[in-house]
mmCIF file as gemmi writes it, N, C-alpha and C atoms, coordinates in Angstrom:
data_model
loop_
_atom_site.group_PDB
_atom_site.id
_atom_site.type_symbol
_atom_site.label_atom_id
_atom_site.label_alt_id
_atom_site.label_comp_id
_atom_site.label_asym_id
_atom_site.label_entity_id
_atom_site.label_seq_id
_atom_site.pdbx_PDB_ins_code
_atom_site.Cartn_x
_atom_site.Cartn_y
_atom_site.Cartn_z
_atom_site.occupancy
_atom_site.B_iso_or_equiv
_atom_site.pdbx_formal_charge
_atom_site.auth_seq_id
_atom_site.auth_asym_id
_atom_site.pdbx_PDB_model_num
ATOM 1 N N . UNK Axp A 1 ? -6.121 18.243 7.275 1 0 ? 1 A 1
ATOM 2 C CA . UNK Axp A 1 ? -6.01 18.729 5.926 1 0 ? 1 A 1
ATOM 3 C C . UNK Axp A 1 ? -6.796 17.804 5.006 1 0 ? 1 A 1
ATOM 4 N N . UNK Axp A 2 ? -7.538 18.143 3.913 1 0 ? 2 A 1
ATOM 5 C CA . UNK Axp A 2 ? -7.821 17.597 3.173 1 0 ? 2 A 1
ATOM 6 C C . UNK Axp A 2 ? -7.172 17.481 1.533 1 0 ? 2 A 1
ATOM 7 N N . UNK Axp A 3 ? -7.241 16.069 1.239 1 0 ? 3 A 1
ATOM 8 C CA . UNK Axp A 3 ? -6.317 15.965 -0.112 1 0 ? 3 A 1
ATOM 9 C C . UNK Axp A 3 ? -7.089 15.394 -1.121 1 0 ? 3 A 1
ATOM 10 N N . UNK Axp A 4 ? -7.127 16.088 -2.346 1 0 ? 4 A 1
ATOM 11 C CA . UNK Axp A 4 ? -7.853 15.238 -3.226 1 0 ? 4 A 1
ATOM 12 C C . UNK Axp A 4 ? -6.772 14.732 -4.268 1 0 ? 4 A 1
ATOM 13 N N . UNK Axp A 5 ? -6.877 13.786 -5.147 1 0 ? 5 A 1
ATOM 14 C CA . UNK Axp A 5 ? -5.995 13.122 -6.281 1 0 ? 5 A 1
ATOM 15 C C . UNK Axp A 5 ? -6.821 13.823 -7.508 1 0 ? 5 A 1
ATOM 16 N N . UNK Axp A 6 ? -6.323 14.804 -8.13 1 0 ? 6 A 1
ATOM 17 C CA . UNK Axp A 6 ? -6.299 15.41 -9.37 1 0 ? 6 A 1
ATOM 18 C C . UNK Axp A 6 ? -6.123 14.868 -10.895 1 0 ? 6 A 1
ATOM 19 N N . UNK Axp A 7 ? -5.014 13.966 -10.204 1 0 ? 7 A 1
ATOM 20 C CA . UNK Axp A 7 ? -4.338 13.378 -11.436 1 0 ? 7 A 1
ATOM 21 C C . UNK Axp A 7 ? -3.6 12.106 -11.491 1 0 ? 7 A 1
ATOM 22 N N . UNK Axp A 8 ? -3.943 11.154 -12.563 1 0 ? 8 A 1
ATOM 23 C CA . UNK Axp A 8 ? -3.85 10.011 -12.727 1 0 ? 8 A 1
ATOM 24 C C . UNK Axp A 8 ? -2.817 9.161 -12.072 1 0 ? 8 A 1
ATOM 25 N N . UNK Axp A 9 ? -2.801 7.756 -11.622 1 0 ? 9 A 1
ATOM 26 C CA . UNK Axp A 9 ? -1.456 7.747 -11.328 1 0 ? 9 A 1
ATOM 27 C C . UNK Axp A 9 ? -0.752 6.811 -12.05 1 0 ? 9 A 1
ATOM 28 N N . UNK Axp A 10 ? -1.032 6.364 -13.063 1 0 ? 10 A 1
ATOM 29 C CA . UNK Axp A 10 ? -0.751 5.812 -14.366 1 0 ? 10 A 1
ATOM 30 C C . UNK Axp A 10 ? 0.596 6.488 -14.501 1 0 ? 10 A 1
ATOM 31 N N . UNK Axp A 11 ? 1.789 5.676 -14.849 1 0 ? 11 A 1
ATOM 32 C CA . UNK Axp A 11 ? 2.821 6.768 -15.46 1 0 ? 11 A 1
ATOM 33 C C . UNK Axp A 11 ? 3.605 6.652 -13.978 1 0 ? 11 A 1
ATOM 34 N N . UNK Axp A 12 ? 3.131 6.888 -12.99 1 0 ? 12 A 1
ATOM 35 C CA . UNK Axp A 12 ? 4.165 7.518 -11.719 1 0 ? 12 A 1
ATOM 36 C C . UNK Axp A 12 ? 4.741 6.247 -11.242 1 0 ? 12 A 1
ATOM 37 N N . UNK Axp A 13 ? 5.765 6.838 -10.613 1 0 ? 13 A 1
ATOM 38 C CA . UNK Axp A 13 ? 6.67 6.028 -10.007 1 0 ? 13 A 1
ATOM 39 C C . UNK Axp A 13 ? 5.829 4.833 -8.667 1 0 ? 13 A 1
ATOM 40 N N . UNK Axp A 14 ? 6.523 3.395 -8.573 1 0 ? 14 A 1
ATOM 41 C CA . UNK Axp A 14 ? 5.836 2.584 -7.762 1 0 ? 14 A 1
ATOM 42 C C . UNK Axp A 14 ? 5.826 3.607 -5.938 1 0 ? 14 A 1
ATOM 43 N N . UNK Axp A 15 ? 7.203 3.975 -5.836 1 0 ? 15 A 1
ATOM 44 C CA . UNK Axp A 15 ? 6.728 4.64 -4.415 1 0 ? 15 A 1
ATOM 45 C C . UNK Axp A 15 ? 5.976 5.911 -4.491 1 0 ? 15 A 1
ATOM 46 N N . UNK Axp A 16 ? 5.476 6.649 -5.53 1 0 ? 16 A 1
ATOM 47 C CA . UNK Axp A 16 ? 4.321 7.551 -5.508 1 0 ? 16 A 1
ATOM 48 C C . UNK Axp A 16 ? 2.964 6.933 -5.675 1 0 ? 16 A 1
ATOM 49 N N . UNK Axp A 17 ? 2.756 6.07 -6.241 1 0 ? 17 A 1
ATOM 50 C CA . UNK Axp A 17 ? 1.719 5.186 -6.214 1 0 ? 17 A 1
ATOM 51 C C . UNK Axp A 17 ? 1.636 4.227 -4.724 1 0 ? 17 A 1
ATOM 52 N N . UNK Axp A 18 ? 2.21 3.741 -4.032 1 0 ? 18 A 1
ATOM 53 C CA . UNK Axp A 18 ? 2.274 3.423 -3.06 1 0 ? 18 A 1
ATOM 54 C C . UNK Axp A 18 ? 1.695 4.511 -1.655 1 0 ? 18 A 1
ATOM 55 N N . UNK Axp A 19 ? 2.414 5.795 -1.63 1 0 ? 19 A 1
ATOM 56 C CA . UNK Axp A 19 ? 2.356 6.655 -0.905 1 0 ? 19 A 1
ATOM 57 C C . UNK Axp A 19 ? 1.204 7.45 -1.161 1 0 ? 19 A 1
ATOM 58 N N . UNK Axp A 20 ? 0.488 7.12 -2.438 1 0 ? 20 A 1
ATOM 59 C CA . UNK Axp A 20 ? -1.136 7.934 -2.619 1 0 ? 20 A 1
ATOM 60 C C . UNK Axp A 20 ? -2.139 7.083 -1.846 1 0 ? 20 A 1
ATOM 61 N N . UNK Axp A 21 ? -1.814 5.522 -1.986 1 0 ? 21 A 1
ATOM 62 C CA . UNK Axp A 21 ? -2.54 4.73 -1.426 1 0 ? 21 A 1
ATOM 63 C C . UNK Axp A 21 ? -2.485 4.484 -0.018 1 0 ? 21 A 1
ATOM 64 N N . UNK Axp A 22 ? -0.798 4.964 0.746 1 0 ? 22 A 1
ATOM 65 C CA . UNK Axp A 22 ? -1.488 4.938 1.834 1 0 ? 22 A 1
ATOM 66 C C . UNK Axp A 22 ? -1.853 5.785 2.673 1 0 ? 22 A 1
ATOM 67 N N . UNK Axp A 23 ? -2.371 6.852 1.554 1 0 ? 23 A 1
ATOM 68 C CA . UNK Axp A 23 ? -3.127 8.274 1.867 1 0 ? 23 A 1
ATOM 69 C C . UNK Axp A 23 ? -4.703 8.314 1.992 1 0 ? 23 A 1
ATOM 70 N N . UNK Axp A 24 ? -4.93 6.771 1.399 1 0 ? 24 A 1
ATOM 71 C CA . UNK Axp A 24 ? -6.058 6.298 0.977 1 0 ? 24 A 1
ATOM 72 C C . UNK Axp A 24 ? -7.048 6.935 -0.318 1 0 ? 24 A 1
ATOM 73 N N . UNK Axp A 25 ? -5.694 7.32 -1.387 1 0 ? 25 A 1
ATOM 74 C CA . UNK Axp A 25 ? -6.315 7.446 -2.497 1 0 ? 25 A 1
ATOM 75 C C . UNK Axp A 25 ? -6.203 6.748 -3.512 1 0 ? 25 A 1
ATOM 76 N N . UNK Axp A 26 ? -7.23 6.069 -4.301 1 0 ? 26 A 1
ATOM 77 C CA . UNK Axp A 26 ? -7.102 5.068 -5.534 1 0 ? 26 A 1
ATOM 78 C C . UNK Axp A 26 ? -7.295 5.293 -6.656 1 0 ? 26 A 1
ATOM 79 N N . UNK Axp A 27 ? -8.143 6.418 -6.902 1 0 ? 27 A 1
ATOM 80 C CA . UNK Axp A 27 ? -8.927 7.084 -8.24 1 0 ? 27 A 1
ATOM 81 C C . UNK Axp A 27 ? -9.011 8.449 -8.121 1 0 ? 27 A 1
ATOM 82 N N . UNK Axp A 28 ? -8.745 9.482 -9.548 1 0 ? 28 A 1
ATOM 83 C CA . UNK Axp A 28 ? -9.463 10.279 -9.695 1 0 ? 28 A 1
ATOM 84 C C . UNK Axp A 28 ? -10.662 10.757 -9 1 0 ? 28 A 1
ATOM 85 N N . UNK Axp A 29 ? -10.602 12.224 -7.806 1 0 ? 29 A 1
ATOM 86 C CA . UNK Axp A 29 ? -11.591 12.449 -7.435 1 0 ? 29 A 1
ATOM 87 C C . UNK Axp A 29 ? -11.722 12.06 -5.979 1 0 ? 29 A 1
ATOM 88 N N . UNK Axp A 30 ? -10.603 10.349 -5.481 1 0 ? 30 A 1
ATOM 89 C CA . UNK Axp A 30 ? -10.842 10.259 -4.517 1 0 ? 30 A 1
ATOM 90 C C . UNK Axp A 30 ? -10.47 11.44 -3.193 1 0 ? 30 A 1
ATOM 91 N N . UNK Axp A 31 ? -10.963 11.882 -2.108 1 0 ? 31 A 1
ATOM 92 C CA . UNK Axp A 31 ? -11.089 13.043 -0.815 1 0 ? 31 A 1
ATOM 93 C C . UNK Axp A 31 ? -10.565 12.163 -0.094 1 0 ? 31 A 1
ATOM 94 N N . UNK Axp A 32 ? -9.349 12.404 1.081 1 0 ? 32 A 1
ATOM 95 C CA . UNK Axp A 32 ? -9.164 12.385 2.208 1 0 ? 32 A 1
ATOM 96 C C . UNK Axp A 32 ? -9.189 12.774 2.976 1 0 ? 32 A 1
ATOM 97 N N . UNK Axp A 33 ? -9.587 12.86 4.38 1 0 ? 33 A 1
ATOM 98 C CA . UNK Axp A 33 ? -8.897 14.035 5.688 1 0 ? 33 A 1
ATOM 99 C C . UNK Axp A 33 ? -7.74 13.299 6.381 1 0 ? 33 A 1
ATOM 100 N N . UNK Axp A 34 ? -6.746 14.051 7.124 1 0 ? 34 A 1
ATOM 101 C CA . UNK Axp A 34 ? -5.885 13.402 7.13 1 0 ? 34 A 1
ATOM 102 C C . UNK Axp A 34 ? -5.056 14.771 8.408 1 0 ? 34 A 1
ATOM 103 N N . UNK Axp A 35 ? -4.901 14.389 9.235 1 0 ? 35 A 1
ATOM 104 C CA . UNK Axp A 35 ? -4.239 15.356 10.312 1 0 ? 35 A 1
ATOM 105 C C . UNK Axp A 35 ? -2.523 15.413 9.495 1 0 ? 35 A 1
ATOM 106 N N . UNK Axp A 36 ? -3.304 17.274 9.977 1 0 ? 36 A 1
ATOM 107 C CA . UNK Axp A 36 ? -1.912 18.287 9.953 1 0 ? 36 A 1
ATOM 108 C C . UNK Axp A 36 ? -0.384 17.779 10.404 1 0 ? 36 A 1
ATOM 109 N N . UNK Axp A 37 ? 0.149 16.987 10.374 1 0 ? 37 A 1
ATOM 110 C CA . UNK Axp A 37 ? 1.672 16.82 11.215 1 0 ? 37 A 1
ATOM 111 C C . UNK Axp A 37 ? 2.336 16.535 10.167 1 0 ? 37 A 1
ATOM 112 N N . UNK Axp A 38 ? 4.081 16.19 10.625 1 0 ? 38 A 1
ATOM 113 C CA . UNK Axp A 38 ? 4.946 16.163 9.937 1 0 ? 38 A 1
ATOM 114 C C . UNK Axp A 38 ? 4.673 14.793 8.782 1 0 ? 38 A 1
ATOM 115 N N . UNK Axp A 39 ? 4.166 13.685 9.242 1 0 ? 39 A 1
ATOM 116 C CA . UNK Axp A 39 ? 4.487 12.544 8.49 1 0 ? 39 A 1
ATOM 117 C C . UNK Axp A 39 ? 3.405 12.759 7.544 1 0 ? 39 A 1
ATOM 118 N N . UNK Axp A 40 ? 2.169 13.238 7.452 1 0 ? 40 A 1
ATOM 119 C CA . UNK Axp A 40 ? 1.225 13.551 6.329 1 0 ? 40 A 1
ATOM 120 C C . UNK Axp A 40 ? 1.866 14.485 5.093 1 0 ? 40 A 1
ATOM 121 N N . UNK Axp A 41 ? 2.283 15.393 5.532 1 0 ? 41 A 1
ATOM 122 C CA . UNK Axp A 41 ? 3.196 17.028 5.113 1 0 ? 41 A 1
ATOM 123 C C . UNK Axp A 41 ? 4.306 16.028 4.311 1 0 ? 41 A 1
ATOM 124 N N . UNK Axp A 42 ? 5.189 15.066 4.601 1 0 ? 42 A 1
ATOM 125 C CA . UNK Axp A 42 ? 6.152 14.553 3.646 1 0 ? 42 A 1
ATOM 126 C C . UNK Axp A 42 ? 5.06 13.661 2.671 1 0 ? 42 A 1
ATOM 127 N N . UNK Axp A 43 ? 4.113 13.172 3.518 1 0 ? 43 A 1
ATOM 128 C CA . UNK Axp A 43 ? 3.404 12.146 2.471 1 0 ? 43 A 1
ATOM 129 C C . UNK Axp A 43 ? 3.287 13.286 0.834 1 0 ? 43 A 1
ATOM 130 N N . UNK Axp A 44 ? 2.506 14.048 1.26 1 0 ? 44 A 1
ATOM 131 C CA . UNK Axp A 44 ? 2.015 14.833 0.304 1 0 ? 44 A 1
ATOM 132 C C . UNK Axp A 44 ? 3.304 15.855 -0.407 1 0 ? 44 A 1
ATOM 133 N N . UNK Axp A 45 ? 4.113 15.857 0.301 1 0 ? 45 A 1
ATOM 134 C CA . UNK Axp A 45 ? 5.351 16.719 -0.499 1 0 ? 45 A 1
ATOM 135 C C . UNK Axp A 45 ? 5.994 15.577 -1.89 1 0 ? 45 A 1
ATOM 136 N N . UNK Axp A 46 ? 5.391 14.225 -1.349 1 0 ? 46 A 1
ATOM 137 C CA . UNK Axp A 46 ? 6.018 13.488 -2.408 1 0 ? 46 A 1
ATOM 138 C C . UNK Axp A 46 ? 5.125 13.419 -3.778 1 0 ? 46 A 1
ATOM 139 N N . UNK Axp A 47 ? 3.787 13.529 -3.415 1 0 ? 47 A 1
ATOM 140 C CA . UNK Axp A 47 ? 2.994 14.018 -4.611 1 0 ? 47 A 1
ATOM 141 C C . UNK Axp A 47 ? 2.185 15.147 -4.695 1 0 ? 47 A 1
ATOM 142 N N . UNK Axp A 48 ? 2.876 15.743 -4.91 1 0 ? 48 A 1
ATOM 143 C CA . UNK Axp A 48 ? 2.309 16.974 -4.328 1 0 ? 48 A 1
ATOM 144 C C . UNK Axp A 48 ? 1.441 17.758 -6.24 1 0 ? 48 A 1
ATOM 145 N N . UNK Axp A 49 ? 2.316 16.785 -7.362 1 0 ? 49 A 1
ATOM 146 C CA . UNK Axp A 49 ? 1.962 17.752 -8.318 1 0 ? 49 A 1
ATOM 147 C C . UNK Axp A 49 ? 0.894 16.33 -8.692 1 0 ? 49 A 1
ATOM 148 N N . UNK Axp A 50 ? 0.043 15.684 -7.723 1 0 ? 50 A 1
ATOM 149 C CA . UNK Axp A 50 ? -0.867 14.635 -8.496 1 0 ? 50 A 1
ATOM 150 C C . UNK Axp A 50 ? -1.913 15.341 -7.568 1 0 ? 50 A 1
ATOM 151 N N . UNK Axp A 51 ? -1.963 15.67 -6.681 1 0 ? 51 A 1
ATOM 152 C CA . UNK Axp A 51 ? -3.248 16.436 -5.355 1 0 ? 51 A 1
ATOM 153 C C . UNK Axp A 51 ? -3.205 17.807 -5.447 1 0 ? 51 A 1
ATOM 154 N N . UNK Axp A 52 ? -4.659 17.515 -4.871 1 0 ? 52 A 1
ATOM 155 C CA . UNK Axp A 52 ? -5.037 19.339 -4.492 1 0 ? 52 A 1
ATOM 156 C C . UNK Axp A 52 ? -5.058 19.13 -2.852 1 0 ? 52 A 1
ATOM 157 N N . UNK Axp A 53 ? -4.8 20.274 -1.907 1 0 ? 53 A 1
ATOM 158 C CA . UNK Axp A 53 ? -4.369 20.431 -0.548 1 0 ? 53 A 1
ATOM 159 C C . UNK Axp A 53 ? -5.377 21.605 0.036 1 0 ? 53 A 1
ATOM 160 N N . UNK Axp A 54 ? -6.402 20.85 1.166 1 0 ? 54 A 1
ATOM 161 C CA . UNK Axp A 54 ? -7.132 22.231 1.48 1 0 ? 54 A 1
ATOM 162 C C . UNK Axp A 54 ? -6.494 21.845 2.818 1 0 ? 54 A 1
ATOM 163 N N . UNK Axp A 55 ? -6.204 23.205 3.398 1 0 ? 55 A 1
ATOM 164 C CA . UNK Axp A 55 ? -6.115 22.923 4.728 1 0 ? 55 A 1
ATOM 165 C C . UNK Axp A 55 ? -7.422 23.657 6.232 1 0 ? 55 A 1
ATOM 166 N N . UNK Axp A 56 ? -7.795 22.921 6.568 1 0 ? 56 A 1
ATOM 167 C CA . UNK Axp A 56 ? -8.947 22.992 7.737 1 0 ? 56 A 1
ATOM 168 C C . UNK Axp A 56 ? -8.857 24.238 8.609 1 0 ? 56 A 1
């Protein structure tokens, strides 16, 4: 799946900021790929309203 960060993370909570980063996103704009399974799927359910979600 691919995830992009939409939106700032200024403002969010330390474990949503934590859990973007170890999505390997830091900035606005930054793209990940990132395999389909359960532990990615919670990553992203926790920020789900800061990313956009394409799936492959």
């Amino acid at each position: 799946m691919k995830i992009k960060l939409v939106k700032s993370l200024i403002g969010s909570k330390k474990d949503q900021i934590a859990t973007a980063h170890s999505l390997g996103l830091k900035k606005i704009g930054d793209v990940t790929v990132q395999p389909d399974n359960a532990s990615t799927q919670g990553k992203v359910s926790k920020i789900i309203h800061l990313v956009v979600v394409e799936e492959n």
